[in-house]
C-alpha positions as protocol buffer text, in pm:
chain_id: "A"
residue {
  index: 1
  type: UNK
  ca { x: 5444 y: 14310 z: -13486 }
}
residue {
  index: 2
  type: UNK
  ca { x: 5283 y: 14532 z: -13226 }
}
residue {
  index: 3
  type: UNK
  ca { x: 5117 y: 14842 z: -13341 }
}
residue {
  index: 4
  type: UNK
  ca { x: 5037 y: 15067 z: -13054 }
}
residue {
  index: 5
  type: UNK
  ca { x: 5068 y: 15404 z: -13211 }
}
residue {
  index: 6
  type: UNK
  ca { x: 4994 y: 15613 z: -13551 }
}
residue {
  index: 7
  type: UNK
  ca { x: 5345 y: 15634 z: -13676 }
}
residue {
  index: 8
  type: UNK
  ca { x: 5360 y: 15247 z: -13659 }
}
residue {
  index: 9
  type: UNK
  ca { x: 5003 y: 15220 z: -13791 }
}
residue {
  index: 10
  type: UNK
  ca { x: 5099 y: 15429 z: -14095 }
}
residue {
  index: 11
  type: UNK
  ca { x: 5449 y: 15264 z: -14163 }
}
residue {
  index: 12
  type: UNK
  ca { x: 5269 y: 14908 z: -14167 }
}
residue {
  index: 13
  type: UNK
  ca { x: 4999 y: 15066 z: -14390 }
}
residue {
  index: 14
  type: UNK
  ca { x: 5230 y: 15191 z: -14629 }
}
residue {
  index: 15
  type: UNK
  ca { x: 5461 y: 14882 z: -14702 }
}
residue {
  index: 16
  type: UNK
  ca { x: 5068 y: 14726 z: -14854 }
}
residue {
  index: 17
  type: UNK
  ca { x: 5045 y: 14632 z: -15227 }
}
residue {
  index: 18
  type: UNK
  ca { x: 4748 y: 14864 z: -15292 }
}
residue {
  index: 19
  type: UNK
  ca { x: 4548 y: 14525 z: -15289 }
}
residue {
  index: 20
  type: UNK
  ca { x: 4601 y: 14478 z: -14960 }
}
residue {
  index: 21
  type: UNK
  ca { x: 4552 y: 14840 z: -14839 }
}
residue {
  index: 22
  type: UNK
  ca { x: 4185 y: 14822 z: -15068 }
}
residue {
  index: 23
  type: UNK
  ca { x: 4084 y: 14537 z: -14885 }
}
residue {
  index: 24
  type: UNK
  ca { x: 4172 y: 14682 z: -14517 }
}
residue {
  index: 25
  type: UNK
  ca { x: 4034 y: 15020 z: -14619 }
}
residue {
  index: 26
  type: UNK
  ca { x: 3693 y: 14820 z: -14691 }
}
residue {
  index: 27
  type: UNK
  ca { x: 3723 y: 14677 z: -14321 }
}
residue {
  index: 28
  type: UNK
  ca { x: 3783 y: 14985 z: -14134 }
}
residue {
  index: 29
  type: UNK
  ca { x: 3483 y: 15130 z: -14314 }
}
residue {
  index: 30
  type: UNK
  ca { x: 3278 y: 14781 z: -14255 }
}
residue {
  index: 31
  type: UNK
  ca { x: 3328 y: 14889 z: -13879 }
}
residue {
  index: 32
  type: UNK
  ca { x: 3143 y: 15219 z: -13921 }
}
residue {
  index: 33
  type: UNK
  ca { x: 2884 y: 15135 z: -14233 }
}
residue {
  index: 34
  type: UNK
  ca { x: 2593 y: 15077 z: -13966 }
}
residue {
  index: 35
  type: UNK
  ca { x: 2654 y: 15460 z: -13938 }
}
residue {
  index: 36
  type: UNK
  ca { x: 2516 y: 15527 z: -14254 }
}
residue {
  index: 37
  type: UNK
  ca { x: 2207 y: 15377 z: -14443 }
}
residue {
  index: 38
  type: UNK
  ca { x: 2275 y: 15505 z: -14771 }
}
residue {
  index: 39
  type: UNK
  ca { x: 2307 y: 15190 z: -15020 }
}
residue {
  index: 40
  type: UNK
  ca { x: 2596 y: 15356 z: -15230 }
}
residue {
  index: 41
  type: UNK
  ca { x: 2837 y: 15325 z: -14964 }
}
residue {
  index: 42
  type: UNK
  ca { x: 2747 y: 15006 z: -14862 }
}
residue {
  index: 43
  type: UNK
  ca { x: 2759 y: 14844 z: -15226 }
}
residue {
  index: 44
  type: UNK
  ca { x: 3047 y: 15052 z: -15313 }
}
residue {
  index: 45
  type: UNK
  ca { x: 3234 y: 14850 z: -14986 }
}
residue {
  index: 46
  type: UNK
  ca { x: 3085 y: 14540 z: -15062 }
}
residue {
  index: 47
  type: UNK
  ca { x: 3216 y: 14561 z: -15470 }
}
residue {
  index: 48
  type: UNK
  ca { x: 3600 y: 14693 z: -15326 }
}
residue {
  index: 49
  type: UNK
  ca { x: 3618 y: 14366 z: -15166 }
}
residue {
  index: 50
  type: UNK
  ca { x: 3614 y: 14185 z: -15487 }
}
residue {
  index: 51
  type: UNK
  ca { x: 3940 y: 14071 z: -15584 }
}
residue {
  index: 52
  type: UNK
  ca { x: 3839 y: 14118 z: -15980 }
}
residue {
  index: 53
  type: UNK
  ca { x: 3725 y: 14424 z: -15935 }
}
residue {
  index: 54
  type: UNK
  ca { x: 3773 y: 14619 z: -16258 }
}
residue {
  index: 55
  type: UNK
  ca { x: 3878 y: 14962 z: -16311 }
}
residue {
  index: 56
  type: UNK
  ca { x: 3591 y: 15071 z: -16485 }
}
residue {
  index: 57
  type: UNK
  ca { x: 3384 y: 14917 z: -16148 }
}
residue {
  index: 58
  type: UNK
  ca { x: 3608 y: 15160 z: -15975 }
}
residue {
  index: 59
  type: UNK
  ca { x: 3561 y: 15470 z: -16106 }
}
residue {
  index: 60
  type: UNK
  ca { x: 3184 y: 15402 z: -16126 }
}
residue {
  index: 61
  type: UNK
  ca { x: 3144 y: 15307 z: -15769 }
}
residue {
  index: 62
  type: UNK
  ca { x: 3377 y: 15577 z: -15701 }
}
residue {
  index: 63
  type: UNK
  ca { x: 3112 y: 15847 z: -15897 }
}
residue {
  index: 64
  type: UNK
  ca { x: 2834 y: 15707 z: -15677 }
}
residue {
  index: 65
  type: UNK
  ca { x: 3003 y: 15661 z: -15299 }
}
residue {
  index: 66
  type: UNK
  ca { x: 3141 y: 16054 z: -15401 }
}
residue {
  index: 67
  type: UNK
  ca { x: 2787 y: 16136 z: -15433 }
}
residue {
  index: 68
  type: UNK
  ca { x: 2623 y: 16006 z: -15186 }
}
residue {
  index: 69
  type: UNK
  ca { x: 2939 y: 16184 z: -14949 }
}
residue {
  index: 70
  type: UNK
  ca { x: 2817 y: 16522 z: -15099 }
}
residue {
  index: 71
  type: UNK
  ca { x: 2520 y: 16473 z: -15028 }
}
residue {
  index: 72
  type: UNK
  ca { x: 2562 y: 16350 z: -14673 }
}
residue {
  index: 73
  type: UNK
  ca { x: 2772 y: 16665 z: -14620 }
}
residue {
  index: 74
  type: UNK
  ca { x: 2522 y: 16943 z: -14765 }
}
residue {
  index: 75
  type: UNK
  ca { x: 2226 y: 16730 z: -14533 }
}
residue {
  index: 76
  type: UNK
  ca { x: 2407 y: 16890 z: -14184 }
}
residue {
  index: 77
  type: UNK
  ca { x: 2322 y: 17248 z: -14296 }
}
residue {
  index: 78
  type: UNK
  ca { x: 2430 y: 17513 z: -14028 }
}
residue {
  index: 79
  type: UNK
  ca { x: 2312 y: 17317 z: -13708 }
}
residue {
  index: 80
  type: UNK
  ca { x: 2517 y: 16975 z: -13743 }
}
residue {
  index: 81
  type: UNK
  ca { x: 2324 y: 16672 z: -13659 }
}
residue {
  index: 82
  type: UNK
  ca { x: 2596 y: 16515 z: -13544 }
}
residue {
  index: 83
  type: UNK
  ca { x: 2464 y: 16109 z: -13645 }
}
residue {
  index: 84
  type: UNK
  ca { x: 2441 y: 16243 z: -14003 }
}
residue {
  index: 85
  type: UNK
  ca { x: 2778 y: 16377 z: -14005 }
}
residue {
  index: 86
  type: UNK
  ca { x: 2879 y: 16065 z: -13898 }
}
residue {
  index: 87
  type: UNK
  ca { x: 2740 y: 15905 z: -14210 }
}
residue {
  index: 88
  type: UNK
  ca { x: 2931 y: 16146 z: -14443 }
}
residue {
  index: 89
  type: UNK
  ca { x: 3243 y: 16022 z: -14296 }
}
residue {
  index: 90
  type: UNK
  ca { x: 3123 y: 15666 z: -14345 }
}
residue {
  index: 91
  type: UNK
  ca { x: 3093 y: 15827 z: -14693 }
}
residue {
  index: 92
  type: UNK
  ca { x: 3421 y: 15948 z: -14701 }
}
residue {
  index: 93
  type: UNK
  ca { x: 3607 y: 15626 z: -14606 }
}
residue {
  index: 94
  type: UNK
  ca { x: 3386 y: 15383 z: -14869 }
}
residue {
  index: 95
  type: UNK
  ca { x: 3511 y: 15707 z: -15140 }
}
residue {
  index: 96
  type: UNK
  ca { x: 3847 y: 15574 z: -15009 }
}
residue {
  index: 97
  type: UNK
  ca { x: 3810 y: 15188 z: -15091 }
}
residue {
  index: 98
  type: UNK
  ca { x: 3711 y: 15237 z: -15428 }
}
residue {
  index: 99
  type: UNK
  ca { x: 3909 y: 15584 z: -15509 }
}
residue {
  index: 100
  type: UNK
  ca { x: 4108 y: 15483 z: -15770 }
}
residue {
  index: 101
  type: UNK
  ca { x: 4462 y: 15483 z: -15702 }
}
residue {
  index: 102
  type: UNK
  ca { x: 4724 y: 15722 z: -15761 }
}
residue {
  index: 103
  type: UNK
  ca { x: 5115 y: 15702 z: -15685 }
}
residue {
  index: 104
  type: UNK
  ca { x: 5134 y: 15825 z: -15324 }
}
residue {
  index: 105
  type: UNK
  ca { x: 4793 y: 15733 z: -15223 }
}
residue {
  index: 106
  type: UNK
  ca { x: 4708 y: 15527 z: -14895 }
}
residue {
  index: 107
  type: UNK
  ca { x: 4356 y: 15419 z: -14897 }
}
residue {
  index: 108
  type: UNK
  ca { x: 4381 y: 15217 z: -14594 }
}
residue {
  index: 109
  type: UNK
  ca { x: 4515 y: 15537 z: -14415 }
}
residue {
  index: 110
  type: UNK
  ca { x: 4221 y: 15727 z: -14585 }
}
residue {
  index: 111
  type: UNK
  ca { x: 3927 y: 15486 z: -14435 }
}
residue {
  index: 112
  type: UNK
  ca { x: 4081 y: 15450 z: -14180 }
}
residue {
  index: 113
  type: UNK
  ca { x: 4057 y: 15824 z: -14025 }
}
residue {
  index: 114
  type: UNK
  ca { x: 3760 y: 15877 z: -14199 }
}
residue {
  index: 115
  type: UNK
  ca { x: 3590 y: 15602 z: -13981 }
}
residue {
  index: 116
  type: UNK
  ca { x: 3761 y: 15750 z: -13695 }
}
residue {
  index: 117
  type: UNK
  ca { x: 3553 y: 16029 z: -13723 }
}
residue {
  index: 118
  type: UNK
  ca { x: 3237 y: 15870 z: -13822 }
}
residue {
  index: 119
  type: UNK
  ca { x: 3301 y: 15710 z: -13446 }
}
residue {
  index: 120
  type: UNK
  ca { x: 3398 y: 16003 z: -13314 }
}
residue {
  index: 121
  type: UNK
  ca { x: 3005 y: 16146 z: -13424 }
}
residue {
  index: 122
  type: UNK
  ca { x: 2873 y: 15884 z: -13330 }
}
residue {
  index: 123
  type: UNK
  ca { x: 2984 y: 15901 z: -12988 }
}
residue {
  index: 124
  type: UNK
  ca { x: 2944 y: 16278 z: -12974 }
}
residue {
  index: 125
  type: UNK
  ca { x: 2545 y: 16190 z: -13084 }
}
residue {
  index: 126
  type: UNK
  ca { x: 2473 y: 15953 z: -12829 }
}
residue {
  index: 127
  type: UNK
  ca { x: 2682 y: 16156 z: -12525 }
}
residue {
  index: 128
  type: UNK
  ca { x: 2940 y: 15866 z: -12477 }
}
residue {
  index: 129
  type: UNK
  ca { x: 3214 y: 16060 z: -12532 }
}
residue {
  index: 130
  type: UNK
  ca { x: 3469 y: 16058 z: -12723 }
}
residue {
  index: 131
  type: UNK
  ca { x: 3829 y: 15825 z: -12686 }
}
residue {
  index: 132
  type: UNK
  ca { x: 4031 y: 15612 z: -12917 }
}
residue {
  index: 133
  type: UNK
  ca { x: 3854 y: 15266 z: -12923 }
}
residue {
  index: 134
  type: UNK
  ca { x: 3856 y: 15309 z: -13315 }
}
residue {
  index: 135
  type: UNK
  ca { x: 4249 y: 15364 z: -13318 }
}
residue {
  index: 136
  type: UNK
  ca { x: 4282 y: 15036 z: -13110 }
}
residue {
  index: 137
  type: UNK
  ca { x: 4028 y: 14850 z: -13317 }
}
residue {
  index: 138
  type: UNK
  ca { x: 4209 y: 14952 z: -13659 }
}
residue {
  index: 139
  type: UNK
  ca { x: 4536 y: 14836 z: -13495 }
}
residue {
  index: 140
  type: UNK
  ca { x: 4424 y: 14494 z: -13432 }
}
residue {
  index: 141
  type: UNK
  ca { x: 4242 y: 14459 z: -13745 }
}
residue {
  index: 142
  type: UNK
  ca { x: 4560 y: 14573 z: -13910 }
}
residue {
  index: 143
  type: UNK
  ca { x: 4814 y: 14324 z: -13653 }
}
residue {
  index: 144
  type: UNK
  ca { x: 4534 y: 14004 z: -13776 }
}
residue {
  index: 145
  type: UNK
  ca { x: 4562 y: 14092 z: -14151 }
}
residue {
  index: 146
  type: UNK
  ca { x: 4950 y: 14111 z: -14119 }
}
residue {
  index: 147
  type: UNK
  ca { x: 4989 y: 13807 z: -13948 }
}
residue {
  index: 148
  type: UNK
  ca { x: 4706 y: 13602 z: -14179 }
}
């Protein structure tokens, strides 16, 4: 199955067990972590990998990746350093891997625009510009972990 567009990328996304859309949430966001340096993200990834993660894990790791996104937010102030922004959204997409799940909810989908706009600051920091690599990358992650 080719995925070349967001519609597709979506569909695909939502016919996961929420297993399987937890687990490729925590590899969009593995793309982007070197964007942040905050060790609550990363260990909150890390821990959503784990396929015995408990609920109680969760919502913990869900308290702390939460936090650190709050924080990561209130750091740009009213002149946006665009590299910290960057790491919020990092923030935002580990919030998604270990958010625990409600009917209706797409955590894959979640990390993965999140991380699209961690990129997107990133780029916008260092003056490459912005364009979709991320999209692309996220549809060939998602085309290997369908056809694994």
């Amino acid at each position: 199955m080719a995925i070349n567009n967001d519609k597709d990328f979506k569909a695909a996304l939502n016919g996961l067990s929420t297993a399987q859309q937890r687990l490729l949430a925590t590899r969009f966001t593995e793309s982007v972590l070197p964007l942040s340096s905050d060790l609550r993200v990363a260990g909150a990834v890390s821990a959503a990998k784990r396929p015995d993660i408990t609920e109680v894990e969760l919502i913990a790791l869900y308290q702390a990746a939460k936090t650190a996104s709050v924080e990561s937010y209130t750091q740009c102030g009213r002149e946006c350093d665009w590299a910290s922004q960057g790491g919020h959204f990092v923030s935002k997409a580990a919030v998604a891997c270990v958010k625990p799940f409600e009917a209706g909810d797409n955590p894959a989908w979640d990390a993965a625009m999140h991380a699209r706009m961690a990129r997107t600051c990133q780029t916008v920091a260092d003056g490459s510009g912005t364009d979709t690599r991320e999209a692309e990358v996220q549809y060939r992650l998602l085309e290997a972990f369908l056809n694994s």
